[in-house]
Backbone as CSV, one residue per row, in Angstrom:
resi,resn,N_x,N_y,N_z,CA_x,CA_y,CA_z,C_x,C_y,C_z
1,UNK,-35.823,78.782,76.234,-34.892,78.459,75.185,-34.311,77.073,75.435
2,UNK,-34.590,76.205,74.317,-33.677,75.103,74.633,-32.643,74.881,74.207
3,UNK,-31.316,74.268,74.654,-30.078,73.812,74.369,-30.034,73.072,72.701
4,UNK,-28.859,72.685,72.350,-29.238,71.940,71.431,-28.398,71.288,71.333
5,UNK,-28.321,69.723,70.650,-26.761,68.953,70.833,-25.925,69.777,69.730
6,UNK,-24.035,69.539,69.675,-23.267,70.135,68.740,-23.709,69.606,67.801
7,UNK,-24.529,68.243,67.345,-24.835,67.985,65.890,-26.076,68.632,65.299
8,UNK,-26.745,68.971,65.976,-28.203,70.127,65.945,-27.643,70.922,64.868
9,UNK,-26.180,71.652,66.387,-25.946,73.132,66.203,-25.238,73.173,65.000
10,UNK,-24.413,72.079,64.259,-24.023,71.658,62.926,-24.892,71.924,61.822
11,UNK,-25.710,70.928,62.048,-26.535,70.186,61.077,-27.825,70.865,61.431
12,UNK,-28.561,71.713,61.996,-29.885,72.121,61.626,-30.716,71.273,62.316
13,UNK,-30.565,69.789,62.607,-31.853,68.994,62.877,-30.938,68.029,63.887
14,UNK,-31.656,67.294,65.219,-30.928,66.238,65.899,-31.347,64.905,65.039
15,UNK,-32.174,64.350,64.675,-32.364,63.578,63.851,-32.676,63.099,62.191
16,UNK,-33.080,64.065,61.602,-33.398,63.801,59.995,-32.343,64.999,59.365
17,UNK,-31.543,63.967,58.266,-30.990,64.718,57.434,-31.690,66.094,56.622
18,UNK,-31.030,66.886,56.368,-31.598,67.896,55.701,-30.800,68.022,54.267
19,UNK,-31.513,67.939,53.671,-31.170,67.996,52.145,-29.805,69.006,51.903
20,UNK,-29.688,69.981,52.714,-28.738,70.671,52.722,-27.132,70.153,52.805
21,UNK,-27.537,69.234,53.871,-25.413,68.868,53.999,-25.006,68.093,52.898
22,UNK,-25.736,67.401,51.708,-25.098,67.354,50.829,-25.430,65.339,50.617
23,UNK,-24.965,64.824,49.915,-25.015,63.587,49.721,-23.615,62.717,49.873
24,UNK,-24.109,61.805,49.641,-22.375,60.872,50.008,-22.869,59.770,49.193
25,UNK,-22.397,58.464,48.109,-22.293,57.513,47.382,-22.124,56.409,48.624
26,UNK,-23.291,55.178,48.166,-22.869,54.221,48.869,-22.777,53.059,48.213
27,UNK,-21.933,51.844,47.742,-22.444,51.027,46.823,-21.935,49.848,47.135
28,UNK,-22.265,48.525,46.342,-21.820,47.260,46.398,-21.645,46.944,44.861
29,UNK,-20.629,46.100,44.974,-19.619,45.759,43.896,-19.883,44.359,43.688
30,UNK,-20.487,43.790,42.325,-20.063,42.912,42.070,-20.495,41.579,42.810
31,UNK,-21.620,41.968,43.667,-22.371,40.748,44.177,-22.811,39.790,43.130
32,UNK,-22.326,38.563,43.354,-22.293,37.314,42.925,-23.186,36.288,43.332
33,UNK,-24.035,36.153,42.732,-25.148,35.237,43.521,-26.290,33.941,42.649
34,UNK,-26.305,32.885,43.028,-27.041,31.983,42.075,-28.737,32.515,42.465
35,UNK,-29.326,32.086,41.234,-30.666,33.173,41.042,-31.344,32.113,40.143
36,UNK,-32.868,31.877,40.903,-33.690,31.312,40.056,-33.995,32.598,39.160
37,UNK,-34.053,32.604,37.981,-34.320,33.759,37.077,-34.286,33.660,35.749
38,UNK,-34.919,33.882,34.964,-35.310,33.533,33.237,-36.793,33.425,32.870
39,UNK,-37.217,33.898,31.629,-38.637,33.652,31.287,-38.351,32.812,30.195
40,UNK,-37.230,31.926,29.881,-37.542,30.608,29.265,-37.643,29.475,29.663
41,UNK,-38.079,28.476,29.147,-38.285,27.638,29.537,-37.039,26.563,30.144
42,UNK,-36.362,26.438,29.218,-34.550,26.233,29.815,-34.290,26.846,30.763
43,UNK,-34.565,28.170,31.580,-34.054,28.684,32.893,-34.958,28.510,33.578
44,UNK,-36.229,27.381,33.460,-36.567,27.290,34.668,-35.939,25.911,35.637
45,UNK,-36.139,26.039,36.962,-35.790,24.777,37.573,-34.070,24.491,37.735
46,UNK,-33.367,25.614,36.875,-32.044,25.761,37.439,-31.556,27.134,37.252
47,UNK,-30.972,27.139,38.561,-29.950,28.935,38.948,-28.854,29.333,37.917
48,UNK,-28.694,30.448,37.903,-27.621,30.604,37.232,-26.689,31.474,38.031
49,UNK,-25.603,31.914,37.431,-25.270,32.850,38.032,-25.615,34.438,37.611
50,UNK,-25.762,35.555,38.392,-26.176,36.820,38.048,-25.142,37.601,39.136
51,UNK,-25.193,38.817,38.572,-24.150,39.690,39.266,-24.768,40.882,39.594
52,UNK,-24.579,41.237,40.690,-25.367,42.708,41.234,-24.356,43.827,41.153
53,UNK,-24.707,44.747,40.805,-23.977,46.064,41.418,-25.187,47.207,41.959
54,UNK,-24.783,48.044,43.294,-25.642,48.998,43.218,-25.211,50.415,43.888
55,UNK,-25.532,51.612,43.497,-25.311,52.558,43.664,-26.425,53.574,44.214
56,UNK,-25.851,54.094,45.487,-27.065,54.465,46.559,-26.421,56.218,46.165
57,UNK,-27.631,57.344,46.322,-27.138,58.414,46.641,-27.983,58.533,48.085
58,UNK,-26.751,58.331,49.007,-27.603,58.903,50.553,-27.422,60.240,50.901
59,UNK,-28.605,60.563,51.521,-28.750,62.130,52.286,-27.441,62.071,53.463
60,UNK,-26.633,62.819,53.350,-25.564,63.316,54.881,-26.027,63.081,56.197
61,UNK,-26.149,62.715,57.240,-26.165,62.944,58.643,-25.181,63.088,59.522
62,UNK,-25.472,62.654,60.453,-24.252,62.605,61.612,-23.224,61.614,61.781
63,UNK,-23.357,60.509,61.141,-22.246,59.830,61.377,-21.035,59.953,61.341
64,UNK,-20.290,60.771,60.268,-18.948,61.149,60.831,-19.095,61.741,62.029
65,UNK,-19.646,62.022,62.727,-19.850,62.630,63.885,-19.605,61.548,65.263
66,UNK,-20.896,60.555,64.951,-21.103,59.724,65.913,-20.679,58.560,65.647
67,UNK,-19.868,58.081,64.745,-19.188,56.946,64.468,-20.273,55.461,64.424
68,UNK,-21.319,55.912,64.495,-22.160,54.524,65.158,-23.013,54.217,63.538
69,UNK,-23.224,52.273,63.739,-23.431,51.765,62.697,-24.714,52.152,62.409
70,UNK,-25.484,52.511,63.460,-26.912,52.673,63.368,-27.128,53.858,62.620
71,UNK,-25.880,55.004,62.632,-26.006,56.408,61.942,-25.969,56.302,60.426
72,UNK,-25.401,54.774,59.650,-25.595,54.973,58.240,-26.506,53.827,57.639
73,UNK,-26.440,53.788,56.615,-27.564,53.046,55.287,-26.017,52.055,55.273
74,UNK,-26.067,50.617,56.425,-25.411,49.453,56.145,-25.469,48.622,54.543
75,UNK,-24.270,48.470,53.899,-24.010,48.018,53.001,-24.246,46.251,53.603
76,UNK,-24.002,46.241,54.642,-24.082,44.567,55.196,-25.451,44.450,54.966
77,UNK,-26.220,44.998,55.693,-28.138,44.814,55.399,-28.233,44.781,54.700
78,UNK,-27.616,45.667,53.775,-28.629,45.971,52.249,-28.148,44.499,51.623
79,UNK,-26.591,44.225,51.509,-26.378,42.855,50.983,-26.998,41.842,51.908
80,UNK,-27.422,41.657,52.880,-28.684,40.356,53.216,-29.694,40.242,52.511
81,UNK,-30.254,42.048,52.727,-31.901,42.289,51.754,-31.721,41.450,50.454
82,UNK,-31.008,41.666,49.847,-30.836,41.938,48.251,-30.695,39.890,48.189
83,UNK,-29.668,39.095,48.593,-29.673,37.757,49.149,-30.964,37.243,49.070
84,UNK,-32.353,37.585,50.021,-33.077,37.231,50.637,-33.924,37.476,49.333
85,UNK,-34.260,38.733,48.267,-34.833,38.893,47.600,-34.516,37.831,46.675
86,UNK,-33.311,37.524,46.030,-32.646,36.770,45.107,-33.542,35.166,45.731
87,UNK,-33.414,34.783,46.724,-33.638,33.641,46.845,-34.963,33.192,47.529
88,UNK,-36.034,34.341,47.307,-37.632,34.041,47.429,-37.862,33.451,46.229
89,UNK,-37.249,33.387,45.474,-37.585,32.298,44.248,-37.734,32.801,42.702
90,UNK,-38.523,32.231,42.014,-38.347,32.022,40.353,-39.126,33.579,40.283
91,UNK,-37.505,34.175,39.186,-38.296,35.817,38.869,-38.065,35.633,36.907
92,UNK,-39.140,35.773,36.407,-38.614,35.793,34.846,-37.687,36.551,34.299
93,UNK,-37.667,38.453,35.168,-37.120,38.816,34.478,-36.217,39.561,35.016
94,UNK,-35.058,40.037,34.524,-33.998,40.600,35.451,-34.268,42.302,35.636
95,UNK,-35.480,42.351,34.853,-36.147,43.975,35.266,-36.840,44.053,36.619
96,UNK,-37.486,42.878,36.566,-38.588,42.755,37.907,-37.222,42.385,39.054
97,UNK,-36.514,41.788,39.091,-35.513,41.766,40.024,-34.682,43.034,40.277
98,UNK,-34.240,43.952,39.365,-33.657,45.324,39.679,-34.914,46.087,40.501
99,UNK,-35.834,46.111,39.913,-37.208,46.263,40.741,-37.528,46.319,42.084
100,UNK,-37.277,45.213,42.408,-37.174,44.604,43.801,-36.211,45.174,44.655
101,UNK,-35.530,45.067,44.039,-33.760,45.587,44.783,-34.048,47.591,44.956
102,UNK,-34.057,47.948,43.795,-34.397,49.269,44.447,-35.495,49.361,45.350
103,UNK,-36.520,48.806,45.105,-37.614,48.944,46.374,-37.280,49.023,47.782
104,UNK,-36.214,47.940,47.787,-35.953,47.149,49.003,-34.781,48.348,49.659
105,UNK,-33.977,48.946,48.856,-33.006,50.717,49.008,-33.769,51.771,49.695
106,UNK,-34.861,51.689,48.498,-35.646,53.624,48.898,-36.883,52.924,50.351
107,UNK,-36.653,52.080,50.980,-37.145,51.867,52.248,-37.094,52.822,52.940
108,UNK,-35.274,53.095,53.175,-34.685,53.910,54.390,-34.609,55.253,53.700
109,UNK,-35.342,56.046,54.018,-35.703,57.616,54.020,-34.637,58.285,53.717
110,UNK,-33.097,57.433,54.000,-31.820,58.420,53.737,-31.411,58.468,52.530
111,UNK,-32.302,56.964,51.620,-31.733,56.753,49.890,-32.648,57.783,49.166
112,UNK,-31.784,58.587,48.574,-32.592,59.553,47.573,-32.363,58.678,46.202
113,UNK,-31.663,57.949,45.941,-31.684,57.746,44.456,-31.008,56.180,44.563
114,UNK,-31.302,55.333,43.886,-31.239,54.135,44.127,-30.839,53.864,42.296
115,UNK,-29.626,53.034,41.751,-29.040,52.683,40.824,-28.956,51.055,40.490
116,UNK,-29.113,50.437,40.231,-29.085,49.068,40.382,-29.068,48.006,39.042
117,UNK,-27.856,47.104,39.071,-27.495,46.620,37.379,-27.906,45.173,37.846
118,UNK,-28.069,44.691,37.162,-28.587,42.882,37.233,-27.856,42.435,35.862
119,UNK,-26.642,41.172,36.281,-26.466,40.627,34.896,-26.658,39.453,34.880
120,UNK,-27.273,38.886,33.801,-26.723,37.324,33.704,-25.520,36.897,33.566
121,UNK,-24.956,36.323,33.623,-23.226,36.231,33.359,-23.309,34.923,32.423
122,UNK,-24.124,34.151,32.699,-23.523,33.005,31.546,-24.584,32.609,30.613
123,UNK,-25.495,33.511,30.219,-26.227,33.045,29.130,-25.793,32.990,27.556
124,UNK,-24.851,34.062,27.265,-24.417,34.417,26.040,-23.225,34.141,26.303
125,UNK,-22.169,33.148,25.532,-21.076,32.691,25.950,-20.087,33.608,25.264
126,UNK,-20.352,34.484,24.184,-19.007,35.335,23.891,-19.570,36.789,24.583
127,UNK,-20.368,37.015,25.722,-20.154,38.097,26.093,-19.825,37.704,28.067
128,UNK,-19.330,38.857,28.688,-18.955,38.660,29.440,-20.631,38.928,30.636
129,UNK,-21.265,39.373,29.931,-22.616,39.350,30.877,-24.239,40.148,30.069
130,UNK,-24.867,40.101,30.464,-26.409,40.747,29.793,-27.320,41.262,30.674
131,UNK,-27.961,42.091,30.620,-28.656,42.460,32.184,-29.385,43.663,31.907
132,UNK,-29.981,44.278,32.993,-30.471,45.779,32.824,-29.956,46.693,34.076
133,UNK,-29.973,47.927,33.866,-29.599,48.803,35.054,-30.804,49.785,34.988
134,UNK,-31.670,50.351,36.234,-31.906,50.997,36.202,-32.101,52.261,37.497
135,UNK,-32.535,53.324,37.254,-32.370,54.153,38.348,-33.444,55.042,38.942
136,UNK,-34.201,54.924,40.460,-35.248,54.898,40.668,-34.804,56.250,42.371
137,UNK,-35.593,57.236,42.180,-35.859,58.412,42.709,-36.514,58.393,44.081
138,UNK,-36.524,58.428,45.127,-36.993,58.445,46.333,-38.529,59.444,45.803
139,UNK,-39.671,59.254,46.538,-40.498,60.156,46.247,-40.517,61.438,47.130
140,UNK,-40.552,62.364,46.707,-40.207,63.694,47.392,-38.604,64.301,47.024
141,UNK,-38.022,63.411,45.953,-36.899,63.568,45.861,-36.399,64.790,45.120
């Protein structure tokens, strides 16, 4: 018979969440970022500004448990990822960029559901932004 740690004896598993303990919301607000991006001809060759928001549903683990950064789905990484995607260069469309961005979420095995809005902010001057959101399913989800 083997022992098992108290988060085992909790949680069912020492390492992989189990669909069972439930989910927890993880998100970023309002990322602000200049973006080669447009399929006209006027948006090429200059950035604009675009605004991110995104909304993670993660699987539960141990981290309230173990307090450690390594135990959750970092909002800091994910805002580098998302940075790094933005500035590999000229994307036409702000679908193929939400695209990207969820891809770059359902990586880590803990995102079951990945939410993600892209706006332009200054193309249309009497609105406050234009964009798409969409929402993309872990497979096995």
């Amino acid at each position: 018979m083997t022992s098992r740690s108290p988060i085992a004896a909790i949680h069912g598993a020492d390492d992989m969440p189990s669909p069972r303990r439930g989910m927890h919301r993880m998100f970023i607000r309002d990322l602000v970022l200049m973006a080669n991006i447009g399929a006209y001809a006027h948006e090429h060759g200059a950035a604009q500004r675009i605004r991110i928001n995104v909304d993670l549903m993660v699987m539960d683990n141990q981290a309230f448990l173990t307090d450690r950064l390594e135990d959750v789905v970092s909002y800091d990484t994910l805002a580098q990822r998302i940075r790094a995607i933005v500035a590999s260069g000229h994307v036409n469309l702000v679908e193929t960029l939400a695209e990207r961005i969820a891809a770059a979420c359902l990586v880590d095995y803990r995102v079951r559901v990945a939410r993600i809005r892209v706006e332009k902010l200054d193309i249309m001057p009497d609105t406050g932004g234009v964009g798409i959101e969409i929402e993309r399913v872990a497979s096995g989800a």
